[in-house]
C-alpha positions in Angstrom: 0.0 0.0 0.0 0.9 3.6 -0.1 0.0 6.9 -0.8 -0.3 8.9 -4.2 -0.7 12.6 -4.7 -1.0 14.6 -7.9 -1.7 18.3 -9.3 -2.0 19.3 -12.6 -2.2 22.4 -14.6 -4.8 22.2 -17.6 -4.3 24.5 -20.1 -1.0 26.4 -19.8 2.1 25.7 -19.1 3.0 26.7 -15.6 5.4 26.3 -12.7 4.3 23.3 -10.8 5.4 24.1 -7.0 7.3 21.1 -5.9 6.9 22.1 -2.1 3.3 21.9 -2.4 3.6 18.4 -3.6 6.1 17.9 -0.5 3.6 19.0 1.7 0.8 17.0 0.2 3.3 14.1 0.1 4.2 15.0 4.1 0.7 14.5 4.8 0.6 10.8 3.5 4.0 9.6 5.3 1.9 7.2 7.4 0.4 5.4 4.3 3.9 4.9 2.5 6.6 5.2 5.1 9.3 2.9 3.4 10.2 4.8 0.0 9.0 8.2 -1.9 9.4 9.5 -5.1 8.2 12.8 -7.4 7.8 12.7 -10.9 7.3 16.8 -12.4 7.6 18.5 -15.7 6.1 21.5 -17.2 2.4 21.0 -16.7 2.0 18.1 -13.3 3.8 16.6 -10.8 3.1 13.1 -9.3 4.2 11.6 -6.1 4.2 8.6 -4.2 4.9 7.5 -0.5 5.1 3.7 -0.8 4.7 0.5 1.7 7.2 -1.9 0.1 5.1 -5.2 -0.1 5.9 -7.1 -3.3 9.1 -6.1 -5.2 10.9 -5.1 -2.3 14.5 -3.9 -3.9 13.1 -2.3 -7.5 9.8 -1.3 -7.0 10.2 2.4 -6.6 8.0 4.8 -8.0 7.1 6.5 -10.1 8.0 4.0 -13.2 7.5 4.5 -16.5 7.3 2.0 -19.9 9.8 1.6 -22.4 9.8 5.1 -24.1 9.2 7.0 -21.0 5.9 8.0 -22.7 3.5 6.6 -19.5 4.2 7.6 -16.1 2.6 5.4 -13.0 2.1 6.5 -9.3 0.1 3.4 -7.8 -1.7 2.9 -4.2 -2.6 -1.3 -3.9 -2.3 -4.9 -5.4 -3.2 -6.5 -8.2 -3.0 -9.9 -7.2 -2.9 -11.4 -10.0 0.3 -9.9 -11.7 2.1 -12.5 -12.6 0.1 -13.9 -14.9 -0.5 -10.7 -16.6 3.1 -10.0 -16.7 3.3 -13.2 -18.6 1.1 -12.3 -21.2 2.5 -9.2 -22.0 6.2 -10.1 -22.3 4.2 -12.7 -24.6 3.3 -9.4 -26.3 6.8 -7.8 -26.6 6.1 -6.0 -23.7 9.8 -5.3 -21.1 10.3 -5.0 -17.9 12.6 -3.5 -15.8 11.0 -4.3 -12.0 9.2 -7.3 -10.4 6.4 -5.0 -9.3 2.8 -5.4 -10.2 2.7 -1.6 -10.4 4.8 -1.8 -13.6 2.4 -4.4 -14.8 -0.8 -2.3 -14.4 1.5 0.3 -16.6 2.4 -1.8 -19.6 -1.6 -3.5 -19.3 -2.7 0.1 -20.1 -0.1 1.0 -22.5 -1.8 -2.8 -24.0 -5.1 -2.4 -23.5 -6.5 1.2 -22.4 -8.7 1.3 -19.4 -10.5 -2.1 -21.3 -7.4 -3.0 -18.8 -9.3 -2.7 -15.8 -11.7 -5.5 -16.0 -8.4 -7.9 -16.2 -7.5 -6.6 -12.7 -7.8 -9.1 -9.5 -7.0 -6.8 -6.8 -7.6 -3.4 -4.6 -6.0 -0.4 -6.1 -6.0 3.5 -6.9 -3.5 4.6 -9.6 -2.4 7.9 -11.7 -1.2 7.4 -15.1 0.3 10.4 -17.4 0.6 10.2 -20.8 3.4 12.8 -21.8 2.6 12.6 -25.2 -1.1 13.7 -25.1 -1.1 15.3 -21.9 -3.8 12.8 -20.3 -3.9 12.1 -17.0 -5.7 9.0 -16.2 -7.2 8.1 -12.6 -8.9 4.9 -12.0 -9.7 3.0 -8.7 -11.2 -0.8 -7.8 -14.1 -2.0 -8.4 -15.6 -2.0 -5.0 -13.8 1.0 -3.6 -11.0 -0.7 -1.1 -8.7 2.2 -1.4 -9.6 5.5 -1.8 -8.6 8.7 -4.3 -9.9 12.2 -3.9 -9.8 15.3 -6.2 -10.6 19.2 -6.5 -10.5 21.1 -9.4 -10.6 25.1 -9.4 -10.0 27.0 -12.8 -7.2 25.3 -14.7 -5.6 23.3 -12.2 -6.5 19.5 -10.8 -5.5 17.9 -7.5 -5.8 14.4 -6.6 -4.5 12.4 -3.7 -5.0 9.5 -1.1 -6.3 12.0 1.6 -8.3 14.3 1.6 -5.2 16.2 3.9 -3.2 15.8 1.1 -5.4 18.4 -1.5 -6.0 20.6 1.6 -2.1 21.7 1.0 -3.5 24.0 -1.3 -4.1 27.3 -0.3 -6.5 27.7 -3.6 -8.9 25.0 -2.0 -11.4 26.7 0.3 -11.7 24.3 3.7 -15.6 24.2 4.3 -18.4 21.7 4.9 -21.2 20.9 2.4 -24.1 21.2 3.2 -25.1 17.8 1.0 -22.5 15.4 2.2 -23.6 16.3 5.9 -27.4 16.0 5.3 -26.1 12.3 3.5 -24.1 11.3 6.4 -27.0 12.0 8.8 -29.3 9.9 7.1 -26.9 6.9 5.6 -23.9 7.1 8.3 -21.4 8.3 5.1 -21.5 10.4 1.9 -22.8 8.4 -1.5 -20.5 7.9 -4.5 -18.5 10.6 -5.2 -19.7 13.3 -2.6 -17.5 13.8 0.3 -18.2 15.9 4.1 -16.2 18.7 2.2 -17.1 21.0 -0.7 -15.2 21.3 -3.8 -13.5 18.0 -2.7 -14.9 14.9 -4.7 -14.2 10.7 -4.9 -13.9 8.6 -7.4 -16.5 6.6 -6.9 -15.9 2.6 -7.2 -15.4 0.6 -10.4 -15.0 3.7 -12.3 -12.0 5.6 -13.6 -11.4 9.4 -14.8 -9.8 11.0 -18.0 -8.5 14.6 -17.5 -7.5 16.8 -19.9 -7.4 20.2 -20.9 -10.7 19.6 -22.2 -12.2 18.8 -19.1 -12.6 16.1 -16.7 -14.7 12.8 -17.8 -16.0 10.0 -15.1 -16.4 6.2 -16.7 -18.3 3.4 -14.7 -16.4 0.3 -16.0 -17.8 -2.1 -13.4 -20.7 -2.5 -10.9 -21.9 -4.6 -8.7 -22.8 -8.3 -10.1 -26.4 -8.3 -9.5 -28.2 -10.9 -12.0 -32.0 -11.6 -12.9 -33.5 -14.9 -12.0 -33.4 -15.9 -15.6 -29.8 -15.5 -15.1 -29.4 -17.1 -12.2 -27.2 -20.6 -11.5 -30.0 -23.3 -10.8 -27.1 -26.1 -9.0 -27.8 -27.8 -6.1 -26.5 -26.7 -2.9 -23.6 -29.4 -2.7 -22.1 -28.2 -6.2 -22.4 -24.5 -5.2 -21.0 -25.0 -1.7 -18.2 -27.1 -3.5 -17.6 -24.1 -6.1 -17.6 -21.6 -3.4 -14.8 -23.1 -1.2 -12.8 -23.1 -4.8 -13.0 -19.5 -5.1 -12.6 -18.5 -1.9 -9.7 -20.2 -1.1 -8.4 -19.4 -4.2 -8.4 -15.2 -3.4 -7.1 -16.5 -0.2 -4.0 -17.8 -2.0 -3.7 -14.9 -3.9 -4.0 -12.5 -1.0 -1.6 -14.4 0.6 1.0 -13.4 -2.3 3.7 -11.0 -0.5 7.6 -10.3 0.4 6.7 -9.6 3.6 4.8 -11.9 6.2 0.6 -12.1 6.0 -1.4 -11.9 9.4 -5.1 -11.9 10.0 -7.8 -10.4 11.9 -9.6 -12.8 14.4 -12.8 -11.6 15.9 -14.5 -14.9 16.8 -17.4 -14.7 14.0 -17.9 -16.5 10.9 -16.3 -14.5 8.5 -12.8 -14.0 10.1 -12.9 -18.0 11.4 -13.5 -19.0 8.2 -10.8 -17.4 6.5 -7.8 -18.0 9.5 -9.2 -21.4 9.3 -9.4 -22.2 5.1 -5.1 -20.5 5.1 -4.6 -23.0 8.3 -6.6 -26.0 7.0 -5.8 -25.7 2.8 -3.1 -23.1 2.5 -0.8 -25.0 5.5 0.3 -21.7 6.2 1.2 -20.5 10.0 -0.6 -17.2 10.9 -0.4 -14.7 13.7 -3.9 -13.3 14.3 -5.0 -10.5 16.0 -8.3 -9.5 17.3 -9.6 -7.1 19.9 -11.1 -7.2 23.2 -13.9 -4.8 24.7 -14.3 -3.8 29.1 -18.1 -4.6 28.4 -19.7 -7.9 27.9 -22.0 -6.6 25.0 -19.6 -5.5 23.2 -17.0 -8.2 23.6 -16.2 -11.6 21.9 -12.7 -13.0 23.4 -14.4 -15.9 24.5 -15.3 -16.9 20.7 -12.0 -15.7 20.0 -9.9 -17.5 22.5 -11.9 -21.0 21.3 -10.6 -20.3 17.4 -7.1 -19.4 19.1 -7.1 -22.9 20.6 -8.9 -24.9 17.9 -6.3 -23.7 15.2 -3.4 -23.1 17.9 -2.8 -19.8 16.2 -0.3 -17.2 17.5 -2.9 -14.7 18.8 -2.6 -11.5 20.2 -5.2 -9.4 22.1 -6.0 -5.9 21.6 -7.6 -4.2 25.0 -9.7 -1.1 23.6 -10.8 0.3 27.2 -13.8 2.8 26.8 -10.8 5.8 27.8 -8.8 5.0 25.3 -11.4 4.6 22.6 -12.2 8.3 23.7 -9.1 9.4 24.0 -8.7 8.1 20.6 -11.1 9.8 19.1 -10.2 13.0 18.0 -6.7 11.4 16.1 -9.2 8.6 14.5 -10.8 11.5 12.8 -8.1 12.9 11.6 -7.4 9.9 9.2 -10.8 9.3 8.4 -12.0 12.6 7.3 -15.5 12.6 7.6 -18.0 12.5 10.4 -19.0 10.0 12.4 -22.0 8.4 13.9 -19.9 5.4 15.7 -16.6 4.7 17.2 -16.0 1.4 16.0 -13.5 2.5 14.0 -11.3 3.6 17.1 -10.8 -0.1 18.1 -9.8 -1.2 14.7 -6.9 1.9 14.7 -6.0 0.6 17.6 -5.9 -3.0 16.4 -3.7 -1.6 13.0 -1.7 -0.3 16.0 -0.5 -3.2 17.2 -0.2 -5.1 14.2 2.7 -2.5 13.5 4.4 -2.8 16.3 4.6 -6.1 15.8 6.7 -5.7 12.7 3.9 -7.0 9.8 2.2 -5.1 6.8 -0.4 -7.3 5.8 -3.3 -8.9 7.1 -6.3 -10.9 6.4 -9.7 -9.8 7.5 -13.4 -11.4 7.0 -15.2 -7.7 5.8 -17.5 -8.0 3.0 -18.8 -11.3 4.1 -21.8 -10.1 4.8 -22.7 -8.0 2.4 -21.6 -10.9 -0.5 -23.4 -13.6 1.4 -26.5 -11.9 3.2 -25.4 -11.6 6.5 -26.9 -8.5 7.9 -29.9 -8.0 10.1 -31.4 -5.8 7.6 -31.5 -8.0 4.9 -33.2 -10.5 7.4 -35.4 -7.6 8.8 -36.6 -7.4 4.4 -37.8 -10.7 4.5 -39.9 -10.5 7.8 -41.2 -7.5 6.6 -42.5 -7.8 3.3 -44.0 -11.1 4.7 -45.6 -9.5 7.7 -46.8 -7.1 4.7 -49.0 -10.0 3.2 -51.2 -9.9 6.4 -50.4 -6.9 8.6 -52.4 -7.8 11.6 -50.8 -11.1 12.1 -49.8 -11.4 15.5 -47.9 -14.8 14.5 -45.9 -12.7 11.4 -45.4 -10.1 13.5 -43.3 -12.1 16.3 -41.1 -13.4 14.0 -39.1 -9.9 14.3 -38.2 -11.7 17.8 -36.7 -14.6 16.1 -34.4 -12.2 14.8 -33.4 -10.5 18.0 -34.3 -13.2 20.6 -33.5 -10.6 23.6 -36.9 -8.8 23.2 -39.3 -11.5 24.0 -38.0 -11.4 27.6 -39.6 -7.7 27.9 -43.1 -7.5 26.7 -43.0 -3.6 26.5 -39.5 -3.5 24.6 -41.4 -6.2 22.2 -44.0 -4.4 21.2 -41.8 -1.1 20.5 -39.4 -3.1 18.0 -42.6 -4.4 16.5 -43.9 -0.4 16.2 -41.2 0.3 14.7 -40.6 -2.4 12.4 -44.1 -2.1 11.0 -43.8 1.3 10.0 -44.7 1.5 6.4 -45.2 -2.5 5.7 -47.6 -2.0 2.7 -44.6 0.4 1.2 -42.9 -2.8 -0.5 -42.9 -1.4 -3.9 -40.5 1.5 -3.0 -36.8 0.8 -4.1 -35.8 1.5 -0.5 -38.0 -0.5 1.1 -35.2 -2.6 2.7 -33.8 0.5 3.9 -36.3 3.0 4.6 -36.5 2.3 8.3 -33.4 2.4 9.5 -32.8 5.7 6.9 -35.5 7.7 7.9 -34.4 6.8 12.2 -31.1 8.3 11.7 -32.5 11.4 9.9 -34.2 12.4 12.8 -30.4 13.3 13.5 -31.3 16.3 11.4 -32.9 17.9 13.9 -29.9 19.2 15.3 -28.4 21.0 12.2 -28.4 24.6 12.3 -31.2 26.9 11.5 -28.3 27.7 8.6 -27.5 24.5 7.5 -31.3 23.5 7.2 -32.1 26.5 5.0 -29.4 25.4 3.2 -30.6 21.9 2.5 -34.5 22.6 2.4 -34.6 21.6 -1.6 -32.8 18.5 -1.3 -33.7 15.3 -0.4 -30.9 12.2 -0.8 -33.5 10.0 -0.7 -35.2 11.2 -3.4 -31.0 11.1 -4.8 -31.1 7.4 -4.3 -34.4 6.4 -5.7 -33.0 8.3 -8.7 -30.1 6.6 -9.3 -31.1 3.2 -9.1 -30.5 0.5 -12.0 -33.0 0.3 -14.9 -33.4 -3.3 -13.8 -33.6 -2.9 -10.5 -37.5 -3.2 -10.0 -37.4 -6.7 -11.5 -34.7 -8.0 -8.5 -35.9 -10.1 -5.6 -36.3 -8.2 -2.3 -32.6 -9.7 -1.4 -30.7 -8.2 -4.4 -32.8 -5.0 -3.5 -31.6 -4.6 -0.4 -28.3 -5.7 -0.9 -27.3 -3.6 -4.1 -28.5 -0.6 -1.6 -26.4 -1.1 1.2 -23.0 -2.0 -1.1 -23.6 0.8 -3.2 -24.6 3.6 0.1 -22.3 1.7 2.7 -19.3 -0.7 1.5 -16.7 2.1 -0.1 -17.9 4.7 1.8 -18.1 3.5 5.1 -17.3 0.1 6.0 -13.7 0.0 3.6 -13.0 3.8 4.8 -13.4 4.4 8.2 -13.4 0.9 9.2 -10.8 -0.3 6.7 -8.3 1.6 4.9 -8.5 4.8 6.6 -7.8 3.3 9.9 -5.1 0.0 8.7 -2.9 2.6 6.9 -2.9 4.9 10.0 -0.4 2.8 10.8 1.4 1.6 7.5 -0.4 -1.8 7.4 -2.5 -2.9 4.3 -5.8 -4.7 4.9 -6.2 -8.0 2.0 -10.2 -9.2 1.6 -10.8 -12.2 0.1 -14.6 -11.9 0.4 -14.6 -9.2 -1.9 -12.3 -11.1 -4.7 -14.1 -10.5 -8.0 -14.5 -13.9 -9.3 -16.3 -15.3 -6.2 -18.5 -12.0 -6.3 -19.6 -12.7 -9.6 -20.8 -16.0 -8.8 -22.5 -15.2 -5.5 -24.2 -12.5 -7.6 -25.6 -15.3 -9.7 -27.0 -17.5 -6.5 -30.5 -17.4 -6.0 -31.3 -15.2 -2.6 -32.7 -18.8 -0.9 -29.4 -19.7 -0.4 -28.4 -16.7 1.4 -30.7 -16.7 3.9 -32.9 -19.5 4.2 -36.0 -18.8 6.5 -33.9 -16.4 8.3 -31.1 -18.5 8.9 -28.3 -15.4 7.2 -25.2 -16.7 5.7 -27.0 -20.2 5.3 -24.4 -21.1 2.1 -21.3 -19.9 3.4 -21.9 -21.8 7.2 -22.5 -25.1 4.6 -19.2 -24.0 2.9 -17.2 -23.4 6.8 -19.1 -26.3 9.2 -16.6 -28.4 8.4 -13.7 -27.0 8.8 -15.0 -24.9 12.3 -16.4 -25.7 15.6 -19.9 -26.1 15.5 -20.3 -23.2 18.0 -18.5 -20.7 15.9 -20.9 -22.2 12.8 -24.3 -21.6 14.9 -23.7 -18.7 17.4 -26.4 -15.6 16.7 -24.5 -12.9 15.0 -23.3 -9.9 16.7 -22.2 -7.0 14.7 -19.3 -5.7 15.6 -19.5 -2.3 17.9 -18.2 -0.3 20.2 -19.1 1.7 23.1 -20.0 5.5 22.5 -21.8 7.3 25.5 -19.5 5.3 27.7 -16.2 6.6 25.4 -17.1 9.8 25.2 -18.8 11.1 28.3 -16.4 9.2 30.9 -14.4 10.5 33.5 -11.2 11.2 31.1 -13.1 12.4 28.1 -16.3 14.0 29.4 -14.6 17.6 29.6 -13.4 17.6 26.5 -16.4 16.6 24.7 -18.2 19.3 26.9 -16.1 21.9 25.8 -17.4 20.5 21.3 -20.2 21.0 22.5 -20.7 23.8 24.9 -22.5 27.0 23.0 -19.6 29.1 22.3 -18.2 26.2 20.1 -21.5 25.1 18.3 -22.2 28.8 17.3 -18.3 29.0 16.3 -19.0 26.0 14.0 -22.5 26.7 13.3 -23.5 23.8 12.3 -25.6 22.8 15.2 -28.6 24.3 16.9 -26.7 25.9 19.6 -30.1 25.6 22.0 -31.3 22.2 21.3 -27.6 20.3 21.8 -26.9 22.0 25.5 -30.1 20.4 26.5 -29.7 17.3 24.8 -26.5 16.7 26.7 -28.2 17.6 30.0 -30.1 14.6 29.1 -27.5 12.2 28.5 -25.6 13.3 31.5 -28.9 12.7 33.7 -29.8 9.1 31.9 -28.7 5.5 33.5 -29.0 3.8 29.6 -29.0 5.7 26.3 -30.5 4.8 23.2 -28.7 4.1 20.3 -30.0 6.8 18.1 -28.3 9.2 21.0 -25.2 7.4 21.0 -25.3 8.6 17.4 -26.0 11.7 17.6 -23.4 12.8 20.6 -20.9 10.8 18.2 -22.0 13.3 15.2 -22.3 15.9 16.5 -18.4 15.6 18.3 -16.9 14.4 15.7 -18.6 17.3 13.2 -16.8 19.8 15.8 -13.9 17.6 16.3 -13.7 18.2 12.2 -14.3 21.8 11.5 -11.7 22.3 14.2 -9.1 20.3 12.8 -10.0 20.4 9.4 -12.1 24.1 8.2 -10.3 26.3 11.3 -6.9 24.8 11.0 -5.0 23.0 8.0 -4.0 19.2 8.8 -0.9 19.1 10.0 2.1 18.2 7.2 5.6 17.1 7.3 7.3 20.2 5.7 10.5 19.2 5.7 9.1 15.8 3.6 11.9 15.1 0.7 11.2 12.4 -1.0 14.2 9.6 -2.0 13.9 9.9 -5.4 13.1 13.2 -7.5 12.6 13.2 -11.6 12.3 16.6 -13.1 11.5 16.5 -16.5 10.9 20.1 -17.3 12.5 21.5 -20.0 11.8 25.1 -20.5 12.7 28.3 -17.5 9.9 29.4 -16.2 9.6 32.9 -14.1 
């Protein structure tokens, strides 16, 4: 992994500041510490902070092909390399490093961005064509590593971080009004909106073309949703058979390094499954790492402790007390750039933390399981309702919303307001966010809390109205499964779970997070298994437990989810951090930001501080609402702080005329 950074001037030549692309370089040290390079002539400069991974001793960047026509600055893996390097040296292509970066390089110089859909991996790259002064930008399919970019006038930025484009004085640090209202209602921005103005992403599966003549966004992939007339009809056996192929397959070729491969452990499904399928298949050792939580809610060392002893894994503990997940906090932020409305990610820094310190790069980890196989409540909480929808006042349909969350048949009252709330707008089935609705139009009520400003500002928009817009032309004829799972991959994979969960908070520490759940190939075919296999009654995940059983304990294979959280109120509002988060939020500060209703949050903390239990939507908010101010503190008062004496190893200059 690493970090790239880029700026460009469109139509003129001009002098390209070479500190500025220090600074933005400075700002990525953490993502790349190893090696660094600069490329600059007369109209861009391209840099590169890299994580040597693969091609340890000749993979420096940037690289260039055999005329010195293409220049490459490259952020990921494509796993599959070698056999693409084999086909174009089959093709008179020549090499001069063992990296897959220079293989993505001569693939373009081959192919054009047709090059993309030959990729296996997780990547963000630059490519400059000197010759027709064409930047191209592209990044994976499903959005594990991110790329940002501003344009203002005739110049371009572009960049790992947002931090990175922020080096500019000519970009104006300021939050929009849209990506806010998007994060209060879907917990991050959609596609290629960000918390910032004039500061965009590149969404997923797509790639970019600028020029002088503009700047031109391509969708080359999406997410491999098929029609029932499309749809494998195997049995069970021969698609439980084909999926442990594929999946231990991307295993192998996530296991594909110079450096030693750990894994993330949590105790659950997913992560079991893979430690287990490298242990079992792959006869490789593995050190694992996983994390531990103060409260019993939140914790799973017990599950974690009997896959420790089961595989007789090196395993190391992570304690994330509630202090230090506040105290935390405010850095976490800092790499993840955008609000947020949990603190799970904290742990999982804390996690990458250790993993560092331990001397490793790489891991393993079990994200995207569920969104590939149908493991989340909400796709669970489709089914019940649009079957509860058939006969609304069906006492017996109705309970079957505690078969999903066993805990509330033990309190009548708490019963009958998860049925309330569940039942809201049953006969609404026909809406393309049916599956979602709910939950979307709960965390809205965030909203409330926004500025009389901010609310003026947003009082013609709706991103709901966004969605429904955007939709695919064949998504009415999907099954309520694909419905509801091409909504919360397309709202919540990129720009949530593999950001602030994932590569924001892995690379905070230099250490590259590998997926094999997401690998294309086995993607595809889920995408082409009917939904009944995925969750069977509501049994979630039923294909991939058939896949796992035997090679787990049967108590790993059966236990009742539990999503992975972390405490807020208690992280927030303890003893160590509860001053600071008073000062965010005391009235001076909200009407400094003014971004918040600096009458309705004062007493909504009175509240907090005065409640035994709070509610999860109030965990939410007092985590919005800090982190907001924790933001426009750090990010709109202040710029992110920079390594200004950064010099990278390795500088080419390539311009060629004096400029004043």
């Amino acid at each position: 992994m690493c970090g790239i950074v880029g700026f460009y001037r469109l139509h003129k030549e001009k002098e390209i500041s070479v500190d500025l692309l220090k600074r933005m370089m400075g700002t990525l040290h953490h993502r790349g510490p190893d090696e660094s390079g600069l490329y600059v002539d007369n109209q861009i400069g391209l840099g590169q902070t890299r994580l040597s991974i693969i091609d340890l001793s000749t993979g420096s960047q940037p690289i260039h092909n055999e005329d010195s026509t293409l220049w490459i600055i490259y952020n990921g893996e494509v796993f599959n390399y070698p056999e693409l390097r084999q086909q174009l040296e089959e093709q008179g292509h020549r090499f001069y490093t063992n990296s897959d970066t220079e293989v993505i390089l001569h693939a373009y110089e081959q192919m054009g961005p047709q090059c993309l859909a030959e990729f296996n991996g997780q990547f963000a790259f630059a490519i400059w064509n000197t010759k027709s002064k064409e930047l191209f930008l592209a990044r994976d399919r499903v959005g594990i590593r991110p790329l940002y970019y501003a344009q203002q006038a005739d110049s371009f930025w572009f960049a790992s971080e947002i931090k990175a484009i922020f080096q500019s004085s000519d970009i104006s640090r300021e939050f929009d009004p849209m990506g806010l209202d998007q994060i209060f209602t879907f917990w991050s921005p959609l596609k290629n909106r960000t918390a910032f103005r004039h500061i965009s992403q590149l969404p997923p599966g797509h790639y970019l073309k600028v020029t002088a003549n503009g700047i031109k966004t391509t969708k080359y992939w999406d997410l491999p949703i098929y029609a029932r007339s499309e749809q494998y009809d195997l049995s069970p056996e021969v698609i439980s058979d084909r999926i442990q192929e594929l999946l231990t397959s991307a295993i192998r070729l996530r296991l594909r390094a110079d450096v030693p491969v750990g894994g993330y452990l949590s105790g659950g499904l997913d992560s079991s499954g893979i430690i287990s399928l490298v242990f079992n298949h792959l006869k490789r050792p593995i050190h694992t790492y996983g994390i531990r939580f103060e409260n019993d809610e939140f914790d799973e060392g017990i599950h974690q402790r009997e896959m420790v002893s089961f595989l007789n894994t090196k395993h190391t503990e992570v304690q994330a007390t509630n202090s230090l997940i506040g105290e935390m906090f405010s850095r976490v932020l800092g790499h993840c750039e955008t609000p947020l409305l949990r603190t799970a990610p904290v742990p999982l820094y804390l996690l990458s933390r250790e993993v560092q310190s331990a001397g490793q790069k790489v891991v393993l980890t079990g994200e995207g399981a569920d969104e590939v196989f149908g493991g989340y409540n909400i796709f669970r909480e489709a089914k019940v309702r649009r079957f509860w929808a058939g006969q609304p006042g069906s006492m017996r349909r109705s309970d079957l919303i505690s078969e999903l969350y066993p805990y509330l048949s033990k309190n009548p009252r708490l019963k009958r307001s998860w049925q309330d709330f569940f039942g809201q707008g049953l006969d609404q089935y026909q809406d393309p966010l049916y599956s979602h609705m709910i939950r979307w139009t709960n965390t809205a009520k965030l909203k409330k809390f926004f500025s009389n400003d901010l609310q003026a500002a947003l009082q013609d928009y709706n991103s709901l109205d966004q969605i429904r817009q955007e939709m695919p032309p064949s998504y009415k004829t999907w099954d309520y499964f694909s419905r509801s799972q091409y909504l919360e991959m397309s709202t919540f994979l990129s720009q949530y779970l593999l950001s602030s969960q994932g590569d924001r908070v892995a690379m905070a520490h230099s250490v590259e997070i590998r997926l094999p759940y997401l690998d294309p190939n086995l993607m595809d075919f889920m995408g082409r298994i009917p939904a009944k296999w995925k969750i069977w009654g509501i049994d979630e995940k039923h294909i991939l437990k058939k896949v796992l059983r035997p090679w787990l304990p049967s108590t790993i294979v059966n236990r009742n989810k539990k999503p992975y959280r972390a405490p807020i109120n208690q992280s927030l509002f303890n003893e160590q951090t509860r001053e600071h988060s008073l000062d965010l939020l005391s009235e001076q500060a909200l009407r400094k930001a003014g971004l918040f209703d600096h009458t309705k949050v004062p007493l909504f903390v009175k509240k907090l501080l005065e409640k035994d239990q709070v509610s999860e939507l109030d965990n939410m908010a007092l985590a919005g609402i800090i982190s907001t101010q924790i933001l426009h503190r750090d990010f709109v008062e202040n710029i992110p702080s920079a390594k200004i004496e950064f010099t990278p190893k390795t500088i080419i200059d390539q311009r060629t005329i004096c400029m004043n």
